[in-house]
FIKE-783270 format. One line per 4 residues: number of its first residue (from 1); their letters; for each residue x, y, z of C-alpha. Coordinates in steps of 0.25 Angstrom, whole numbers, plus 5000, padded with zeros to 4 digits. Layout:
REM FIKE-783270
NUM = A = X,Y,Z  ...
This chain:
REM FIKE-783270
1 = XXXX = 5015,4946,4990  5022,4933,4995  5032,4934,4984  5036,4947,4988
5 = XXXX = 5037,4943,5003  5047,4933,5000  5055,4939,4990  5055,4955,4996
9 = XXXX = 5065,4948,5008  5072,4939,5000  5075,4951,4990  5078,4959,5002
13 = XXXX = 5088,4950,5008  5096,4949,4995  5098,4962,4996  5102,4963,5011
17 = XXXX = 5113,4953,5005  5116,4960,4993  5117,4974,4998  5119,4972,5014
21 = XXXX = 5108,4982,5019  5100,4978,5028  5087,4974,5025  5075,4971,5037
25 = XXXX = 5063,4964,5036  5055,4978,5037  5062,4982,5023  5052,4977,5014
29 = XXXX = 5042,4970,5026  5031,4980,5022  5031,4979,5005  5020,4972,5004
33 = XXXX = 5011,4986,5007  5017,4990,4992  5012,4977,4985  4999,4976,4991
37 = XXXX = 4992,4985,4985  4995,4982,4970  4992,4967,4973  4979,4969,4979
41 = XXXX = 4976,4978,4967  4978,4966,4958  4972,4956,4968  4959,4965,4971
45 = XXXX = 4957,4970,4957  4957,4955,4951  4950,4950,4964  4938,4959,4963
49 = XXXX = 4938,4962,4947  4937,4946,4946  4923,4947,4955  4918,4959,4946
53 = XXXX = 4924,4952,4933  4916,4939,4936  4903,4944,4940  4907,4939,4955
57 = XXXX = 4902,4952,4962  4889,4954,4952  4885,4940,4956  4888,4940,4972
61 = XXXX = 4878,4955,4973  4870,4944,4962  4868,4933,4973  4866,4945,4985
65 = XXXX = 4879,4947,4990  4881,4961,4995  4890,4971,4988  4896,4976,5000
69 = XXXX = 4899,4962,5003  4904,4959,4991  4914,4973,4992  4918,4969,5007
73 = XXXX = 4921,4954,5002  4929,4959,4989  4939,4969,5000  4940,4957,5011
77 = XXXX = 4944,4949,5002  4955,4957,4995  4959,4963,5009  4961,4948,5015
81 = XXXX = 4970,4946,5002  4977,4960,5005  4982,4956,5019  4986,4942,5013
85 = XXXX = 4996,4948,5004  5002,4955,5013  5004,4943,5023  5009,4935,5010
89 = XXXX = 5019,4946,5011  5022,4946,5025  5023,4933,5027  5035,4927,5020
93 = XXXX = 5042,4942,5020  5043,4939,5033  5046,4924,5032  5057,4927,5023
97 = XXXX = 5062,4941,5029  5065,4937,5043  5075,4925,5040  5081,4935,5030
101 = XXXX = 5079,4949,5035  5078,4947,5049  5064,4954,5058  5060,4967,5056
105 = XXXX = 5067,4978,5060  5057,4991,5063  5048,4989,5075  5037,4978,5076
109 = XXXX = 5025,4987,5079  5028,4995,5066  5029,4981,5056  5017,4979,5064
113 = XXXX = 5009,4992,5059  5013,4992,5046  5010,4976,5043  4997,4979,5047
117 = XXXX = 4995,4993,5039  4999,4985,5027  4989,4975,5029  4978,4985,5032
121 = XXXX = 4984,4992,5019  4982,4980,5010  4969,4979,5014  4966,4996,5011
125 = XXXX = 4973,4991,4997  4961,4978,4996  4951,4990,5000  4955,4998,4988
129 = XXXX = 4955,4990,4978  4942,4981,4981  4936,4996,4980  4942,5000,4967
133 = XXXX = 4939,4984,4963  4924,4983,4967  4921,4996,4959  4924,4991,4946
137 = XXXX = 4919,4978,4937  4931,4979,4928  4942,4970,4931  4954,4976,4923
141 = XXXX = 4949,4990,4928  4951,4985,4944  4964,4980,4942  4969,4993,4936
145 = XXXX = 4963,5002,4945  4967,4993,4957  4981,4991,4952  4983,5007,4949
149 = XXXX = 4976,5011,4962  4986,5004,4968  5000,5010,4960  4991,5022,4965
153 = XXXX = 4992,5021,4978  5004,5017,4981  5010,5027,4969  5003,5039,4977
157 = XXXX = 5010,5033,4991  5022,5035,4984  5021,5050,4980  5017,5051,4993
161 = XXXX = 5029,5046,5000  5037,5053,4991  5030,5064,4995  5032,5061,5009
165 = XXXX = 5046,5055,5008  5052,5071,5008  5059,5072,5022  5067,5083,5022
169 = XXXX = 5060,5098,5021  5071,5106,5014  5083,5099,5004  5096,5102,5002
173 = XXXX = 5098,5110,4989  5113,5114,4984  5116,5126,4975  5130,5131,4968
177 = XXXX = 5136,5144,4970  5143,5153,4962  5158,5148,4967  5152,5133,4964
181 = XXXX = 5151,5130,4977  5137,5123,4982  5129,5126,4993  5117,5117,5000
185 = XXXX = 5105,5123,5005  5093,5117,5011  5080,5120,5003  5066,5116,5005
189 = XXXX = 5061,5102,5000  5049,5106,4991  5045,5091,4993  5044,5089,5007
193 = XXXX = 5030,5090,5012  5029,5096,5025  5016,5099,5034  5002,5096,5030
197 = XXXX = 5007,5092,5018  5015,5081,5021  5004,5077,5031  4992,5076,5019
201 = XXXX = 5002,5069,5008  5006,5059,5021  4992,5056,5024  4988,5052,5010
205 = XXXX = 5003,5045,5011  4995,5036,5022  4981,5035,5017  4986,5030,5003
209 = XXXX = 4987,5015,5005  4999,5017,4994  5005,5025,5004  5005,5018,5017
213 = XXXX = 5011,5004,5007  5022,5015,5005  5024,5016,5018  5022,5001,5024
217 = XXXX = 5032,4997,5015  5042,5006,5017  5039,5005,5032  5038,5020,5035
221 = XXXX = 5025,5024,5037  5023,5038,5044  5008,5035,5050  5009,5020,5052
225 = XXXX = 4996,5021,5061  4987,5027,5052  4989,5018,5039  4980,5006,5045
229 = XXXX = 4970,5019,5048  4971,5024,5035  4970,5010,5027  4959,5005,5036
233 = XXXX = 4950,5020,5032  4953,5017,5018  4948,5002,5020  4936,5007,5025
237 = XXXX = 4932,5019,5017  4937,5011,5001  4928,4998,5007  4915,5006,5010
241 = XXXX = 4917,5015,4998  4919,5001,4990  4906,4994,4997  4897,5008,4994
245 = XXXX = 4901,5009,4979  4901,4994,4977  4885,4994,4983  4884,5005,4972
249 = XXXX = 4890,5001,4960  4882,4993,4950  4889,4980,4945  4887,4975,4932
């Protein structure tokens, strides 16, 4: 992360030169909400799978530690490193940017909002993967399943802002007469979503933490208030269902 905060407005610069567009420091600011997720898979899934690997968690419940304790520690733990990588992303984008790029361009109180959803993202991302990690003794099995669960999710974000990305309710469609002449009509767009529809496909657009990486990076998020919200529900909901099972679950 603190090799892609350096080198993401060096890269950016080169190509300000090279092609003279205009690049600001927001172009690129929030990237790190796209990253996070597949290096907190790896990180959790060794993280944890060493403890299960190792007999650490059989020995802690062994000496009278708590599981739910235990569960709790194992998600502060990989939450405190979330929020970490993402500063080690901040830090010397901006250190770097500023001198190179100039400040940012869009308004403060947005930047603001959305530096704080990606970190309470990051920490939805630490949530989902010490549940899937805790559930499972096998090493090599958390890492896939962590690592695919989050292609997943950011994979589905995209089908959904693809879904989403259709502005325009009818598209032109050109047709040739018998003279040879063409003609344009307008014709209804079959891919634009309207109503309900679009309402139910942005919803999960939000609720997927895939999503709402899709749409800090790119800086266009449509509820920008709700996405802490919907994180923070997830937090809650996969930590108590993690805790409950984890009491449950016999350890070998």
């Amino acid at each position: 992360m603190f090799v892609i905060g350096i080198a993401s407005p060096l890269l950016r610069y080169r190509d300000m030169k090279q092609s003279g567009y205009i690049n600001n420091l927001d172009n690129g600011f929030f990237m790190c909400a796209l990253f996070i997720g597949i290096i907190l898979a790896v990180f959790c899934s060794l993280f944890i799978g060493t403890e299960h690997n190792d007999g650490t968690i059989r020995n802690k419940i062994i000496v009278g530690q708590k599981r739910e304790t235990i569960y709790l520690s194992n998600m502060v733990t990989c939450s405190i490193i979330a929020i970490t990588m993402c500063i080690v992303f901040f830090v010397p984008y901006l250190s770097v940017g500023i001198p190179l790029l100039g400040f940012f361009v869009a308004d403060m109180k947005m930047i603001v909002m959305i530096g704080v959803t990606v970190l309470v993202l990051s920490v939805t991302f630490a949530s989902l993967f010490t549940l899937v990690a805790m559930l499972s003794q096998n090493k090599a099995i958390i890492a896939v399943a962590c690592i695919l669960f989050s292609f997943g999710l950011l994979f589905a974000g995209a089908i959904c802002n693809r879904m989403l990305d259709q502005q325009t309710k009818t598209i032109p469609a050109y047709s040739t007469g018998e003279n040879g002449e063409s003609t344009a009509q307008e014709m209804e767009n079959p891919k634009y979503l309207d109503g309900t529809k679009r309402e139910i496909v942005q919803f999960f657009y939000d609720v997927n933490p895939g999503g709402q990486a899709i749409q800090c990076s790119t800086m266009q998020p449509v509820n920008l208030t709700r996405l802490p919200i919907y994180s923070l529900a997830i937090i809650v909901l996969t930590t108590g269902a993690g805790v409950w099972i984890f009491k449950k679950k016999d350890l070998k």
